[in-house]
N, CA, C and O atoms as a Maestro MAE file, in Angstrom:
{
 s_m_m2io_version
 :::
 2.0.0
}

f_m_ct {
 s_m_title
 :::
 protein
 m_atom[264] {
  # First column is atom index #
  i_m_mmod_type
  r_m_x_coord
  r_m_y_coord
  r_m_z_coord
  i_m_residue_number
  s_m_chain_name
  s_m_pdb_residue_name
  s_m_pdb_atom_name
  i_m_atomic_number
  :::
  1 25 85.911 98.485 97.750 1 A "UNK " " N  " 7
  2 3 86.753 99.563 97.271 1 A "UNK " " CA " 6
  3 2 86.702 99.663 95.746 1 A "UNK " " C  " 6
  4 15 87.018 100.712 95.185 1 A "UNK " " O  " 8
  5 25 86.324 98.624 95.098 2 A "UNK " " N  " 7
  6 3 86.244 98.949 93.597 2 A "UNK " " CA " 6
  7 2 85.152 99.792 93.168 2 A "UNK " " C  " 6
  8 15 85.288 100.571 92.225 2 A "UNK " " O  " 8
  9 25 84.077 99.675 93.815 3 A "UNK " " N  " 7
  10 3 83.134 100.796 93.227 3 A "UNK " " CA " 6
  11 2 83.552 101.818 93.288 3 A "UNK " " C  " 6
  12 15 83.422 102.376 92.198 3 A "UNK " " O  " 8
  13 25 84.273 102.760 94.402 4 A "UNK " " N  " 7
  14 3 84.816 103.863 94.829 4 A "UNK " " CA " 6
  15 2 85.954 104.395 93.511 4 A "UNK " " C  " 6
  16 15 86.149 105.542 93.111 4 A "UNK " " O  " 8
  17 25 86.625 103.014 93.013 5 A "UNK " " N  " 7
  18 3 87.738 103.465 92.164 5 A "UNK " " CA " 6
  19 2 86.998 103.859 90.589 5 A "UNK " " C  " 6
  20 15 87.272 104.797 89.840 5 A "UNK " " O  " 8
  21 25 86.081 102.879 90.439 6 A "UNK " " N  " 7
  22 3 84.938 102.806 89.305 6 A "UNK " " CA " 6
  23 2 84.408 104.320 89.446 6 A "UNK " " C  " 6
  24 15 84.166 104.879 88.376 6 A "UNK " " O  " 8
  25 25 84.244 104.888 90.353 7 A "UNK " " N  " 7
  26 3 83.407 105.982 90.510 7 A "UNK " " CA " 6
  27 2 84.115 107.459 89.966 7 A "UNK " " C  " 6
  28 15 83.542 108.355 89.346 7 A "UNK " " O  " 8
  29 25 86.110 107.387 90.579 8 A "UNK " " N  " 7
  30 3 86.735 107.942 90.800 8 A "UNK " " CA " 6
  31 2 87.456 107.872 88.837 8 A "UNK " " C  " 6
  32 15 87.937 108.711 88.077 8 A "UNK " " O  " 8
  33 25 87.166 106.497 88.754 9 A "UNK " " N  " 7
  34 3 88.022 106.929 87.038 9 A "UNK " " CA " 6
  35 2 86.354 107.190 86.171 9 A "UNK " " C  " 6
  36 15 86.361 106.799 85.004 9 A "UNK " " O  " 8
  37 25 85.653 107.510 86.435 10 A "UNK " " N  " 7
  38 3 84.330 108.300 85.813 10 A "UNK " " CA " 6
  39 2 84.429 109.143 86.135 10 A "UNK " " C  " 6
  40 15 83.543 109.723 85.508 10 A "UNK " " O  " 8
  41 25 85.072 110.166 86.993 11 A "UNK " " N  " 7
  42 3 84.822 111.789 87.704 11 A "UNK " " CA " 6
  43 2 83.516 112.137 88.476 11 A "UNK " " C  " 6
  44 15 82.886 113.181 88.644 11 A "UNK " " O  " 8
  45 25 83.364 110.872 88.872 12 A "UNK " " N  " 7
  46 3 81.730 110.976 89.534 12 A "UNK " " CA " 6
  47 2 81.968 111.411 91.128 12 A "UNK " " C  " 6
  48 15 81.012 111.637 91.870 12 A "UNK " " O  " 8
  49 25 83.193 111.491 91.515 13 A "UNK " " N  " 7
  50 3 82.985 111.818 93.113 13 A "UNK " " CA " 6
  51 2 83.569 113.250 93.110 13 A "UNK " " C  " 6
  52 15 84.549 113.704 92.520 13 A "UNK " " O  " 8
  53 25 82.659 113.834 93.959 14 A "UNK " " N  " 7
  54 3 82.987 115.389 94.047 14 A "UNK " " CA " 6
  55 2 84.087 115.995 95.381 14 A "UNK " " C  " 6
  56 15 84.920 116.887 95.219 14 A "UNK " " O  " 8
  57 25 83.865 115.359 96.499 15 A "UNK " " N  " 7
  58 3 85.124 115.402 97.416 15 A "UNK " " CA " 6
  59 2 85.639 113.636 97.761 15 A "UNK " " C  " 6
  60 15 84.980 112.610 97.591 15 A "UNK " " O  " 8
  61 25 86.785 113.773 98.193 16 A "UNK " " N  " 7
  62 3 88.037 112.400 98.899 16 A "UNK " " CA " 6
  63 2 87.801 113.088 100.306 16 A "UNK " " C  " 6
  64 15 87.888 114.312 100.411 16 A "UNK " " O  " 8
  65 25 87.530 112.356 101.275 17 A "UNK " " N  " 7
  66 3 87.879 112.441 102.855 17 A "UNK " " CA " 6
  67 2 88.342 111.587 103.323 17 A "UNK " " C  " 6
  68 15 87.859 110.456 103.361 17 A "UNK " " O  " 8
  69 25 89.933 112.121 104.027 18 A "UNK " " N  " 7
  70 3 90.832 110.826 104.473 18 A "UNK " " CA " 6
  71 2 91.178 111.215 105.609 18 A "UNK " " C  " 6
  72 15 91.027 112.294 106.182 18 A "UNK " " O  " 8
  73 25 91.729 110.120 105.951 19 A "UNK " " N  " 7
  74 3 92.366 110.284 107.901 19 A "UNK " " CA " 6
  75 2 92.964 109.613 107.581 19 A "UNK " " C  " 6
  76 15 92.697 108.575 106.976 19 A "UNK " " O  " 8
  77 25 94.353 110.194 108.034 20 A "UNK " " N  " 7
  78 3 95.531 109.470 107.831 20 A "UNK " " CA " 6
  79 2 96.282 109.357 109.290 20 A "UNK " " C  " 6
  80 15 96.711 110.363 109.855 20 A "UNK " " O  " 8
  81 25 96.387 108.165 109.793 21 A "UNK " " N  " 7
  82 3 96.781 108.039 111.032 21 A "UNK " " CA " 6
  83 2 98.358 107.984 111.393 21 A "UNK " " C  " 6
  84 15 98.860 107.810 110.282 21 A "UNK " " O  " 8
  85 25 99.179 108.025 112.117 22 A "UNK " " N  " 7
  86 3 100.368 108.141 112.089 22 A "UNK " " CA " 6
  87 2 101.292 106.885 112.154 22 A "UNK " " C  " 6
  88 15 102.362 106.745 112.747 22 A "UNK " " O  " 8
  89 25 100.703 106.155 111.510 23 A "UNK " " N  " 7
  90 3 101.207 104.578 111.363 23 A "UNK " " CA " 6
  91 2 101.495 104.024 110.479 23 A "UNK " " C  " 6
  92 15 100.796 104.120 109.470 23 A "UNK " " O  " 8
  93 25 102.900 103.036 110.494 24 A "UNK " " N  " 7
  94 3 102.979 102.822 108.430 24 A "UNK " " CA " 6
  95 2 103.198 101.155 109.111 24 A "UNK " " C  " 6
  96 15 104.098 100.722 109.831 24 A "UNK " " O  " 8
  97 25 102.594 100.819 108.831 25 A "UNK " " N  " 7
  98 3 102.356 98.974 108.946 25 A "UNK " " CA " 6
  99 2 102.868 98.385 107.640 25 A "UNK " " C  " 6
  100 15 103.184 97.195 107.648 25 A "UNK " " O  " 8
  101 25 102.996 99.170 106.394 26 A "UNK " " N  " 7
  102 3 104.041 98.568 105.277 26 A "UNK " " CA " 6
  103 2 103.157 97.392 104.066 26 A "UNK " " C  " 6
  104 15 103.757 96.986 103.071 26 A "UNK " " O  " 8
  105 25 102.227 97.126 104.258 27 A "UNK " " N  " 7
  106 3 101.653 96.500 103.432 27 A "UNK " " CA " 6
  107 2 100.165 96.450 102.907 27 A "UNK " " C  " 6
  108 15 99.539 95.575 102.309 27 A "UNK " " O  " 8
  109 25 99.810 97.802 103.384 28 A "UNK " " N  " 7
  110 3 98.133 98.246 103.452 28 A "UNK " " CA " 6
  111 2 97.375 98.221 102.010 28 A "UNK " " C  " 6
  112 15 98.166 98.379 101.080 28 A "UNK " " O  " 8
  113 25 95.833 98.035 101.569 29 A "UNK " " N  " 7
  114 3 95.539 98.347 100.190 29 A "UNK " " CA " 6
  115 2 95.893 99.390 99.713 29 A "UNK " " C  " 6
  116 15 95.897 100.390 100.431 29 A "UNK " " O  " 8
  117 25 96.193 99.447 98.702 30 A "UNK " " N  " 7
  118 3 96.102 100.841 98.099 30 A "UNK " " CA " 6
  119 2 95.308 101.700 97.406 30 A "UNK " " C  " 6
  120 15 95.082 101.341 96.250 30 A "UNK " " O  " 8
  121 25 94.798 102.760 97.767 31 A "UNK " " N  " 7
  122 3 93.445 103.401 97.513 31 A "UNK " " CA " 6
  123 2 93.048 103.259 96.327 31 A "UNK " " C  " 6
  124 15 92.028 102.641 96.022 31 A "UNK " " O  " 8
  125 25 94.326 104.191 95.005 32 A "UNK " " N  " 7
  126 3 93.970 104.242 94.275 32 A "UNK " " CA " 6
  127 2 95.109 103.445 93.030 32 A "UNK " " C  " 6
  128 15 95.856 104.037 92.251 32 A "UNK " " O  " 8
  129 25 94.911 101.868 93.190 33 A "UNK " " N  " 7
  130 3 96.075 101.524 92.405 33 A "UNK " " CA " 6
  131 2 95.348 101.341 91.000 33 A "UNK " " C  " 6
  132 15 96.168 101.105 90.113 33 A "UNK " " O  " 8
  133 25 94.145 101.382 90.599 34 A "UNK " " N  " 7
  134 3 93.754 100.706 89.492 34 A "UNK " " CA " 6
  135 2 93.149 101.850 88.914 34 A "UNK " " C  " 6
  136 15 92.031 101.789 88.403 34 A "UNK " " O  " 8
  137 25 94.049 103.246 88.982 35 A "UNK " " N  " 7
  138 3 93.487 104.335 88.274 35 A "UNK " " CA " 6
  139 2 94.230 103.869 86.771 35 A "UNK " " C  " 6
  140 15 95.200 103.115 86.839 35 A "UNK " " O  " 8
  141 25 93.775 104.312 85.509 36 A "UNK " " N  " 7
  142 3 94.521 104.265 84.232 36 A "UNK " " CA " 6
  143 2 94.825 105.981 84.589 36 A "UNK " " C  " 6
  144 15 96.011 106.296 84.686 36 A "UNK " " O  " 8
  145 25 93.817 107.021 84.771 37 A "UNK " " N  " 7
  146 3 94.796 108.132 84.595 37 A "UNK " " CA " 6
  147 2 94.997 108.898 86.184 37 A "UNK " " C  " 6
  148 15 94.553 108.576 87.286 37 A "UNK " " O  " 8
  149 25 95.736 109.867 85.812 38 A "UNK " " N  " 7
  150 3 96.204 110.990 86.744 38 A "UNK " " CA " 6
  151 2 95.267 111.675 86.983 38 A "UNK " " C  " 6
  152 15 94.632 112.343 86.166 38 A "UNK " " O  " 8
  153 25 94.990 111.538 88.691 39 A "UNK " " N  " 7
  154 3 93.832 111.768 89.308 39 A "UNK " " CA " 6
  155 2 94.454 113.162 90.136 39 A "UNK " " C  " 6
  156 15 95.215 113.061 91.098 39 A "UNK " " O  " 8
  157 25 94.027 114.334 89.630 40 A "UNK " " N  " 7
  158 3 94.504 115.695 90.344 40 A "UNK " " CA " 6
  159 2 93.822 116.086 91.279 40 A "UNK " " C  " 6
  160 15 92.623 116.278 91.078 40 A "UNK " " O  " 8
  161 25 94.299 116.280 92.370 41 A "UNK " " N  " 7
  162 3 93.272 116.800 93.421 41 A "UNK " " CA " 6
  163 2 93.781 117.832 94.576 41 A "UNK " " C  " 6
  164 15 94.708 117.591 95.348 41 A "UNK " " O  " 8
  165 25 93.048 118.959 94.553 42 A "UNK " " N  " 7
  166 3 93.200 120.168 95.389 42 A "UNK " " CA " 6
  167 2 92.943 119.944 96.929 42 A "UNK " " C  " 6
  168 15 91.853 119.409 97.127 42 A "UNK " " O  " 8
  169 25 93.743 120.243 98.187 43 A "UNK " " N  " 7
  170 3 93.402 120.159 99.112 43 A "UNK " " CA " 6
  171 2 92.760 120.952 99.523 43 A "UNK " " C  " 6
  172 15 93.164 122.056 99.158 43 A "UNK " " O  " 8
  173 25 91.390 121.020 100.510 44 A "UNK " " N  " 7
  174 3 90.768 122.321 100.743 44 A "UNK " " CA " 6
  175 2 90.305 122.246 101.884 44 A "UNK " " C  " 6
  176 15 89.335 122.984 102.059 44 A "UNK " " O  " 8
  177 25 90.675 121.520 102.918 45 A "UNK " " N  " 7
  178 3 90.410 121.437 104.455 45 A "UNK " " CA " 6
  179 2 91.421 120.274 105.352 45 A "UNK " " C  " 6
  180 15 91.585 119.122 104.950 45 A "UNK " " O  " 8
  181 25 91.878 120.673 106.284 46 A "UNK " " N  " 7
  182 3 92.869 119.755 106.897 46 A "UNK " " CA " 6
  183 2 92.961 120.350 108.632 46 A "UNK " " C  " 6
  184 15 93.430 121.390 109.095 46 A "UNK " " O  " 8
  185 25 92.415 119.392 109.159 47 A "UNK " " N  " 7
  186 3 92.328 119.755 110.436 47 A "UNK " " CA " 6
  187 2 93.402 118.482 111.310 47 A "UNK " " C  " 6
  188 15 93.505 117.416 110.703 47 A "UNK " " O  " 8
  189 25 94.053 118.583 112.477 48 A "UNK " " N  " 7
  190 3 94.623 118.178 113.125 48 A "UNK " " CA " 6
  191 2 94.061 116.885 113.975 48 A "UNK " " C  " 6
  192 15 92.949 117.379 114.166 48 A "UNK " " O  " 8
  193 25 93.993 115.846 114.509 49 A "UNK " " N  " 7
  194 3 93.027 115.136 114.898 49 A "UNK " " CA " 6
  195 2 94.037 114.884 116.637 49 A "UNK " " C  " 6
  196 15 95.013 115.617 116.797 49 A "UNK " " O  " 8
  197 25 93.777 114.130 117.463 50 A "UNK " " N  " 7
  198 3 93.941 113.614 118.283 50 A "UNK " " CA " 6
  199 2 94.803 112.404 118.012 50 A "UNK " " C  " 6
  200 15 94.597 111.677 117.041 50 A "UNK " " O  " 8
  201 25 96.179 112.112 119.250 51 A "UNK " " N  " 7
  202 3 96.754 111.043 118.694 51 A "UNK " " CA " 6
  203 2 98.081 111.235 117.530 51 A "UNK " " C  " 6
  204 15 98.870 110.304 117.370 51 A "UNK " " O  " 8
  205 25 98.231 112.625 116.702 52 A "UNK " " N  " 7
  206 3 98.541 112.982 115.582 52 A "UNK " " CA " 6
  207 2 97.746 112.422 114.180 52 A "UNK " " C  " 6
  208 15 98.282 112.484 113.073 52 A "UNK " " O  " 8
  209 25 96.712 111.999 114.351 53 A "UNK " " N  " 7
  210 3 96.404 111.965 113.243 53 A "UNK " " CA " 6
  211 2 95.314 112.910 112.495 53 A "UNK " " C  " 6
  212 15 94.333 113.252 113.155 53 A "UNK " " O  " 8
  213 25 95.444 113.374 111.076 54 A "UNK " " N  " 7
  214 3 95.053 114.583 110.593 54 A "UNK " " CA " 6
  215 2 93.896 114.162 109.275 54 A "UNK " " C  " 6
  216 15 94.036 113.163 108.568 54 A "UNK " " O  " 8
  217 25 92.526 115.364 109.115 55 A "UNK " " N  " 7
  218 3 91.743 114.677 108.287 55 A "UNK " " CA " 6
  219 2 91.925 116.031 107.353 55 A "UNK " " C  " 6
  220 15 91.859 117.251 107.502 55 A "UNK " " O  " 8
  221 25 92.287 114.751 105.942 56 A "UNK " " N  " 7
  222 3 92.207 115.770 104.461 56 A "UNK " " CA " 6
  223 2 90.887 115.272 103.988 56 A "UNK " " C  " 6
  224 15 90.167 114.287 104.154 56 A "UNK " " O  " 8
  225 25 90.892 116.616 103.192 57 A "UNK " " N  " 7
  226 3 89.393 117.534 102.479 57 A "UNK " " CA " 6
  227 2 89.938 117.617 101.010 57 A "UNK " " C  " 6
  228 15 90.468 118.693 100.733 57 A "UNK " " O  " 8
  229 25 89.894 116.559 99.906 58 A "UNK " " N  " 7
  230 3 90.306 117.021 98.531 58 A "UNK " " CA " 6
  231 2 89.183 116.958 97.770 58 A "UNK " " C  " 6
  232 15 88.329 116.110 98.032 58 A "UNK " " O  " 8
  233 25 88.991 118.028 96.504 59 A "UNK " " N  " 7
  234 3 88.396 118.397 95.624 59 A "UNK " " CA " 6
  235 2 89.094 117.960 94.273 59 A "UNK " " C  " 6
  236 15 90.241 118.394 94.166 59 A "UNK " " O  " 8
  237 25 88.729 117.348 93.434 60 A "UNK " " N  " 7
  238 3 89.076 117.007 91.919 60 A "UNK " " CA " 6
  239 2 89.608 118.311 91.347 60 A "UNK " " C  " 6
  240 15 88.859 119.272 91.173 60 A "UNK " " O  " 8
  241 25 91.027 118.345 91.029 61 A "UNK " " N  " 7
  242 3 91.124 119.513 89.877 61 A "UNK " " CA " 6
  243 2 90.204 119.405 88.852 61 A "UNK " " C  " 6
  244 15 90.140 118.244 88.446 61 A "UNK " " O  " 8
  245 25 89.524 120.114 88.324 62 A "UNK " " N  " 7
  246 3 89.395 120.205 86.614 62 A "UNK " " CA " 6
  247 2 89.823 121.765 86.101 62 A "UNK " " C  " 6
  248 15 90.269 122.722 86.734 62 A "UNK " " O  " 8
  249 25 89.446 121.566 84.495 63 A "UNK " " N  " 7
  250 3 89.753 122.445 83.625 63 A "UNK " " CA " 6
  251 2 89.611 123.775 84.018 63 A "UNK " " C  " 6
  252 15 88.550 124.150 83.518 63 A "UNK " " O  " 8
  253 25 90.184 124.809 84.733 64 A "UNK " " N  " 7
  254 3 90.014 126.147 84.749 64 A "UNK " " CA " 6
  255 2 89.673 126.005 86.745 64 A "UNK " " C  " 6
  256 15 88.796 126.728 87.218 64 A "UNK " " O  " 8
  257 25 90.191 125.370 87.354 65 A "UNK " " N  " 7
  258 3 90.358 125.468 88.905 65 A "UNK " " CA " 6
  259 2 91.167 125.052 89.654 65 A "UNK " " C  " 6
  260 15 91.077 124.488 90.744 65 A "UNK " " O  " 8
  261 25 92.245 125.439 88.844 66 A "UNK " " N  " 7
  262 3 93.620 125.199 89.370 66 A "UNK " " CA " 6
  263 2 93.986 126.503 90.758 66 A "UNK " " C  " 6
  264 15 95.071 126.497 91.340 66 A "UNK " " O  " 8
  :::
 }
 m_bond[263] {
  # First column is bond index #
  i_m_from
  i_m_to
  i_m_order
  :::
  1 1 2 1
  2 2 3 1
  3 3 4 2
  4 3 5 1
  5 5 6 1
  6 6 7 1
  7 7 8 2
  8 7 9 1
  9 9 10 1
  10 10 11 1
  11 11 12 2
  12 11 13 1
  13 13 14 1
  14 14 15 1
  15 15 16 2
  16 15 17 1
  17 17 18 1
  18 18 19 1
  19 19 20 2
  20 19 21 1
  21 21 22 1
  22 22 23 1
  23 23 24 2
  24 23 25 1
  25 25 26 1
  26 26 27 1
  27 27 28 2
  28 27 29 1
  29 29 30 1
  30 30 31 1
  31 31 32 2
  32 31 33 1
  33 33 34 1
  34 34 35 1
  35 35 36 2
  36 35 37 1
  37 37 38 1
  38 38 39 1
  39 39 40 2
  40 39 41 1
  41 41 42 1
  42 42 43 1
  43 43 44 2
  44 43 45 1
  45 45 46 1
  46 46 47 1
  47 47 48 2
  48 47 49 1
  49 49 50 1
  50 50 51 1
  51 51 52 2
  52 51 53 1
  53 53 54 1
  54 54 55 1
  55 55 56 2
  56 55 57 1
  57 57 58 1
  58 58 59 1
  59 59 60 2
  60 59 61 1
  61 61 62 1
  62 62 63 1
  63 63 64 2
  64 63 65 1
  65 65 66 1
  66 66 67 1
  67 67 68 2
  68 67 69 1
  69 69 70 1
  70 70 71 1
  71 71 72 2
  72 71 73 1
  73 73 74 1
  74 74 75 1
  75 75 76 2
  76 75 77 1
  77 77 78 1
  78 78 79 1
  79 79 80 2
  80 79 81 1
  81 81 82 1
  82 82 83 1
  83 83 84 2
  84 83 85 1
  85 85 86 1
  86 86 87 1
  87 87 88 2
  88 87 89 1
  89 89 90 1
  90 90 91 1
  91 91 92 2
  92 91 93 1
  93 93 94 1
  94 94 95 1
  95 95 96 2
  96 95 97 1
  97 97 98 1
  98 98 99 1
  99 99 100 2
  100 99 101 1
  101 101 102 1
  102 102 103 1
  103 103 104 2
  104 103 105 1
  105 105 106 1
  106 106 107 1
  107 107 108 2
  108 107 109 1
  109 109 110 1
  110 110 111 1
  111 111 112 2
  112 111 113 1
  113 113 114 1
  114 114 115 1
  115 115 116 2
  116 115 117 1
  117 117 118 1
  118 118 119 1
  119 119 120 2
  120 119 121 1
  121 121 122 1
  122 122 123 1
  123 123 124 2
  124 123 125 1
  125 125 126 1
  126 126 127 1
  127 127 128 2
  128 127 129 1
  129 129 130 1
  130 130 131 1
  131 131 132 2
  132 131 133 1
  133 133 134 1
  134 134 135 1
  135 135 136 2
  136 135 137 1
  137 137 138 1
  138 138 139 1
  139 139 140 2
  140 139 141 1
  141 141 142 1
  142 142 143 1
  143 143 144 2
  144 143 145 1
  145 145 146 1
  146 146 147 1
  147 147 148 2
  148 147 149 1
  149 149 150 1
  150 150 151 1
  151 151 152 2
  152 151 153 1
  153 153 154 1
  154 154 155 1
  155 155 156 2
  156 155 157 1
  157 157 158 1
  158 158 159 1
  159 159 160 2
  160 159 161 1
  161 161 162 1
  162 162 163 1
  163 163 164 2
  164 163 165 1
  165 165 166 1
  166 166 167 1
  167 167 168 2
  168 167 169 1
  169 169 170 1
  170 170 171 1
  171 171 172 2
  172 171 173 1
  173 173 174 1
  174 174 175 1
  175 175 176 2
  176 175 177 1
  177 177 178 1
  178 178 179 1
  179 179 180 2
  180 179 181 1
  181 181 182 1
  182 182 183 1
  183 183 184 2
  184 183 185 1
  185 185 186 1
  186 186 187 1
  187 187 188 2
  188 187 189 1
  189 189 190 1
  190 190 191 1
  191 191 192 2
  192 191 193 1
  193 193 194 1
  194 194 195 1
  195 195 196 2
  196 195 197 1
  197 197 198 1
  198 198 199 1
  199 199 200 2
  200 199 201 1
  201 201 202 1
  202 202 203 1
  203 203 204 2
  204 203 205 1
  205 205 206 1
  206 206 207 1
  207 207 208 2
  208 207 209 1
  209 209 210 1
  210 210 211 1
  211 211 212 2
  212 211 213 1
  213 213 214 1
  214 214 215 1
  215 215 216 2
  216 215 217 1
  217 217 218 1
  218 218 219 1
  219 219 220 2
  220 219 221 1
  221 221 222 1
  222 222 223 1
  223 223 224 2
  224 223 225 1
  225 225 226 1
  226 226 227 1
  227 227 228 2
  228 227 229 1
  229 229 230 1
  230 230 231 1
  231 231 232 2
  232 231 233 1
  233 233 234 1
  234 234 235 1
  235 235 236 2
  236 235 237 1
  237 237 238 1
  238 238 239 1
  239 239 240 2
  240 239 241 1
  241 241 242 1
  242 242 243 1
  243 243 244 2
  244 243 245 1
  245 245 246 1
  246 246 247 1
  247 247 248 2
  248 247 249 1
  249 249 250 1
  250 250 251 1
  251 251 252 2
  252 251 253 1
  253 253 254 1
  254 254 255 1
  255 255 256 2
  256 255 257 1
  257 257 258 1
  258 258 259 1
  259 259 260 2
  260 259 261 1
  261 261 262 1
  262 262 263 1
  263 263 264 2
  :::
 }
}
């Protein structure tokens, strides 16, 4: 997971794809704890899954795509 975060505080990844399942077990990693900044990100696909669990589609805000 550190390369991913390494990647993510460079602006090098162009979409996040997550599945978020409907379960809180209370002590899981955390994706993005070792950001220094505020990581903005637009949702742009979200489909419903089986089970209730649902898959997000985020895109990096930048300058002028809000």
């Amino acid at each position: 997971m550190r390369t991913a975060q390494n990647l993510a505080r460079l602006n090098l990844i162009d979409e996040y794809e997550l599945i978020v399942h409907p379960v809180a077990l209370g002590n899981g990693a955390a994706l993005f704890k070792d950001l220094t900044n505020r990581l903005e990100l637009k949702l742009v696909d979200l489909v419903g899954l089986k089970a209730g669990a649902v898959f997000l589609r985020y895109r990096p805000v930048t300058t002028g795509s809000k």
